[in-house]
DRENZA-706023 format. One line per field, with one value per residue (C-alpha): residue number from 1; x, y, z; residue in one letter. Coordinates in steps of 0.1 Angstrom, whole numbers, plus 5000, padded with zeros to 4 digits. Each point is the difference from the previous one (the first is absolute). Last residue first. Example, Ala and Ser with C-alpha at 12.3 -4.5 7.8 and 13.67 -1.06 7.14 Angstrom:
// residues 2
n (2;1) .
x (5137;4986) .
y (4989;4966) .
z (5071;5007) .
res (S;A) .
// end
This chain:
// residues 228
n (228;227;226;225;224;223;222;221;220;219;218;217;216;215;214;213;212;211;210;209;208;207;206;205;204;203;202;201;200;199;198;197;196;195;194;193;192;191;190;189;188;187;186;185;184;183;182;181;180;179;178;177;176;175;174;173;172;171;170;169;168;167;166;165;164;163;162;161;160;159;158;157;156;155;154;153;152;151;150;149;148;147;146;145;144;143;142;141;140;139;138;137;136;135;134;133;132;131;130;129;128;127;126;125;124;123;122;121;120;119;118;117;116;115;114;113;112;111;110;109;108;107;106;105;104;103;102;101;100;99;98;97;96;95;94;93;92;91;90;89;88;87;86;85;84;83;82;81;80;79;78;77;76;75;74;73;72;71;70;69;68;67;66;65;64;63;62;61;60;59;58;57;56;55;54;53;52;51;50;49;48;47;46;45;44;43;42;41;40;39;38;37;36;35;34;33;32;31;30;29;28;27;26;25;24;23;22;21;20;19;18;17;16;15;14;13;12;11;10;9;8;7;6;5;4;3;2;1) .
x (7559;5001;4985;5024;5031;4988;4997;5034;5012;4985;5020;5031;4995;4986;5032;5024;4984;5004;5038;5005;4984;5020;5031;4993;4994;5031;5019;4984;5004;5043;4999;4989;5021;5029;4988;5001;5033;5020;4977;5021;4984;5002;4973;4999;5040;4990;4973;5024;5029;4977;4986;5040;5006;4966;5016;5035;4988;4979;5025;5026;4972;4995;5042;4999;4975;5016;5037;4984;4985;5027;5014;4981;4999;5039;4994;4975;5023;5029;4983;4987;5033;5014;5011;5024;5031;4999;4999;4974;4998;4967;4997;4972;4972;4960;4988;5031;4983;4976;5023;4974;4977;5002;4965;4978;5021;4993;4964;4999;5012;4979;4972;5011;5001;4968;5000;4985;5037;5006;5024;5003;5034;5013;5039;5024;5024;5034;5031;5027;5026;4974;5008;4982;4997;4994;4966;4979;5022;5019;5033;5023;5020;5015;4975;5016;5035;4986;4983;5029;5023;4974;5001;4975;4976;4988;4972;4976;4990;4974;4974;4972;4975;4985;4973;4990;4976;5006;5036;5004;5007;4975;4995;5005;5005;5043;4999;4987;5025;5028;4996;4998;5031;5016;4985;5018;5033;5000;5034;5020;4986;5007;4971;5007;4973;4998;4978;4989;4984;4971;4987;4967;5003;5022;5023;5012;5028;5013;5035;5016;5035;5027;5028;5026;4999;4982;4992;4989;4978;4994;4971;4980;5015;4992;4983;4981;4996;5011;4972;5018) .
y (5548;5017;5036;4999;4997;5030;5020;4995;5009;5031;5006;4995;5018;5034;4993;5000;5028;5020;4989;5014;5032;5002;4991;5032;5027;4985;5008;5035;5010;4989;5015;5032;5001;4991;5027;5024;4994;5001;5033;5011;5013;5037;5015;4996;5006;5033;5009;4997;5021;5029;5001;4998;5027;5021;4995;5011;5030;5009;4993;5017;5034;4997;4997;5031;5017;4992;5013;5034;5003;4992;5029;5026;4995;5004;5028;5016;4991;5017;5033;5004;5002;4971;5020;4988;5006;5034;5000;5005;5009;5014;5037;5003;4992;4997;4990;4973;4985;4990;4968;4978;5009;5027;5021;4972;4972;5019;5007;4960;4989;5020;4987;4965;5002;5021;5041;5009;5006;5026;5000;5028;4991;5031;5008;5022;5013;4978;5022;4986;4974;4968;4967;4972;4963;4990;4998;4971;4972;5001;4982;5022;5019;5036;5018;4978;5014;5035;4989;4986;5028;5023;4980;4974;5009;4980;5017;5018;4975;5000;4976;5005;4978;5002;4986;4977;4981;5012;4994;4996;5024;4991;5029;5030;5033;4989;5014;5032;5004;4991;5022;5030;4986;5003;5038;5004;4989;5011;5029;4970;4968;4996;4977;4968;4983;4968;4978;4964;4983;4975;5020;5000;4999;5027;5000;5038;5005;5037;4997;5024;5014;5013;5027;5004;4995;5022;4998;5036;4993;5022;5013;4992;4966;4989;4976;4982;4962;4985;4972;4967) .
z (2255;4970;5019;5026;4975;4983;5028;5011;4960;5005;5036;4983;4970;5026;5019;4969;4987;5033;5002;4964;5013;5026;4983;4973;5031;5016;4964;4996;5038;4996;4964;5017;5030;4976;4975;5029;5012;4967;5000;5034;5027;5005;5011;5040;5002;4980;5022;5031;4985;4987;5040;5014;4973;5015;5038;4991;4989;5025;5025;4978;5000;5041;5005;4977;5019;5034;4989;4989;5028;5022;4978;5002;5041;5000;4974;5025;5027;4986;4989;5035;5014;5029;5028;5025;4980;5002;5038;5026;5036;5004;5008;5011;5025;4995;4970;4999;5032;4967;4999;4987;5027;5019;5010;4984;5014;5037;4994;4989;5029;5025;4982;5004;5037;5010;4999;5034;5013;4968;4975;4975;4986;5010;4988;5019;4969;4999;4984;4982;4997;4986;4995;4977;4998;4963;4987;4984;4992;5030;5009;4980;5031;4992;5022;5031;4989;5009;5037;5010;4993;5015;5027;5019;5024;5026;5027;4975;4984;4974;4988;4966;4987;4968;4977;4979;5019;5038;5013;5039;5028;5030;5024;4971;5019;5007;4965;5009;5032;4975;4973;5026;5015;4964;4992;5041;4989;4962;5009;5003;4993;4958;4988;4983;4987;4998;4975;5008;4973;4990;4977;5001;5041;5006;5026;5005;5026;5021;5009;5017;4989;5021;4988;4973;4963;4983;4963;4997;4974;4969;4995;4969;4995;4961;4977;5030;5014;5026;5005;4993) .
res (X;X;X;X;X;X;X;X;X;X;X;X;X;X;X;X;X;X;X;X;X;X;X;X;X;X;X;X;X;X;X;X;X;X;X;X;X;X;X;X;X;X;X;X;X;X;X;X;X;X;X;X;X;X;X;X;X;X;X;X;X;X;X;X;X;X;X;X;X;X;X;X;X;X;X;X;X;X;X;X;X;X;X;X;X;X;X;X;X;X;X;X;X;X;X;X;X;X;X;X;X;X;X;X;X;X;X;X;X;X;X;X;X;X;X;X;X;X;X;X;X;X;X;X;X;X;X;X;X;X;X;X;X;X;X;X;X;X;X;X;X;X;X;X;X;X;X;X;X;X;X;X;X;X;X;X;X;X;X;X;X;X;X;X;X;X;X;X;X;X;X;X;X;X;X;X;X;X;X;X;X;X;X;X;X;X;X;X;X;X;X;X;X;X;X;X;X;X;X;X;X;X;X;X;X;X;X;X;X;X;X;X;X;X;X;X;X;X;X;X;X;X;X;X;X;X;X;X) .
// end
């Protein structure tokens, strides 16, 4: 998941009354939804402004990698809502997120002559990956949220560690299963041998014998033929 930090520099204010609107990132790489939970009172028009900018893009569909983003501004859910929603473990990437604070007017730079896809990258290169974080605070977080930097990196230490010494058995087991095979390929018993051997020596001794035979045979033919 993509909580991540040693420390909360401010604390939250954790509140829990009012309306939320929901402003969504689908991003292609990922294959995630995110939501973001923005506080509505006091962010009405920064929200509407959001919206109008938004509403710029005719046809709303994900380019390569990249982002797209929906809000609504008609159904809002509470701040109750909205909290137990950040608990959820159905990403991989980043958890959904809710912010209590203050929403500054963002410009995405969108113009009408800008075509489709441009327009949808301007507005993944103003807030994707949850950079709607550059521009309100106070996010709801708690303790519990974060995952510290010294935990991943022994998380990551160790799947290393784990993945070297699979690698090294691997190895290992290969070069015995090598030794194995050119010992199976060696080892033939000298009781073995000397049979093989005495085998070749006595076929080698009947063919010859058989050859004599043939060449007496054929010897005494041609004697035969010259009598007559």
């Amino acid at each position: 998941m993509f909580k991540e930090d040693n420390i909360i520099e401010n604390l939250p204010s954790h509140n829990m009354e009012g309306e939320y609107v929901v402003l969504m990132e689908t991003n292609g790489k990922e294959c995630e939804s995110w939501y973001y939970f923005i506080k509505k009172e006091g962010n009405e028009e920064a929200l509407e402004d959001i919206a109008r900018q938004l509403n710029m893009i005719e046809s709303n569909h994900i380019v390569d990698e990249l982002s797209v983003f929906d809000i609504d501004l008609v159904h809002t859910v509470s701040a109750k809502t909205a909290k137990e929603m950040t608990k959820l473990e159905l990403n991989s990437y980043m958890f959904h997120r809710k912010f209590d604070g203050k929403l500054k007017k963002i410009d995405m730079g969108l113009k009408k002559k800008n075509k489709n896809d441009r327009k949808i990258f301007k507005v993944f290169d103003v807030l994707g990956y949850g950079q709607i974080e550059d521009y309100i605070d106070d996010e709801d977080l708690d303790s519990e949220d974060l995952i510290s930097n010294s935990q991943n990196s022994s998380s990551e230490e160790e799947s290393n560690s784990n993945s070297n010494s699979n690698s090294n058995s691997s190895s290992d087991e290969s070069s015995d299963n090598t030794i194995d095979k050119k010992k199976i390929k060696s080892s033939i018993p000298p009781s073995l041998l000397n049979s093989n051997s005495n085998s070749n020596s006595n076929s080698n001794s009947n063919n010859n014998s058989n050859n004599s035979n043939n060449n007496s045979n054929s010897s005494n033919n041609k004697k035969n033929k010259s009598s007559k």
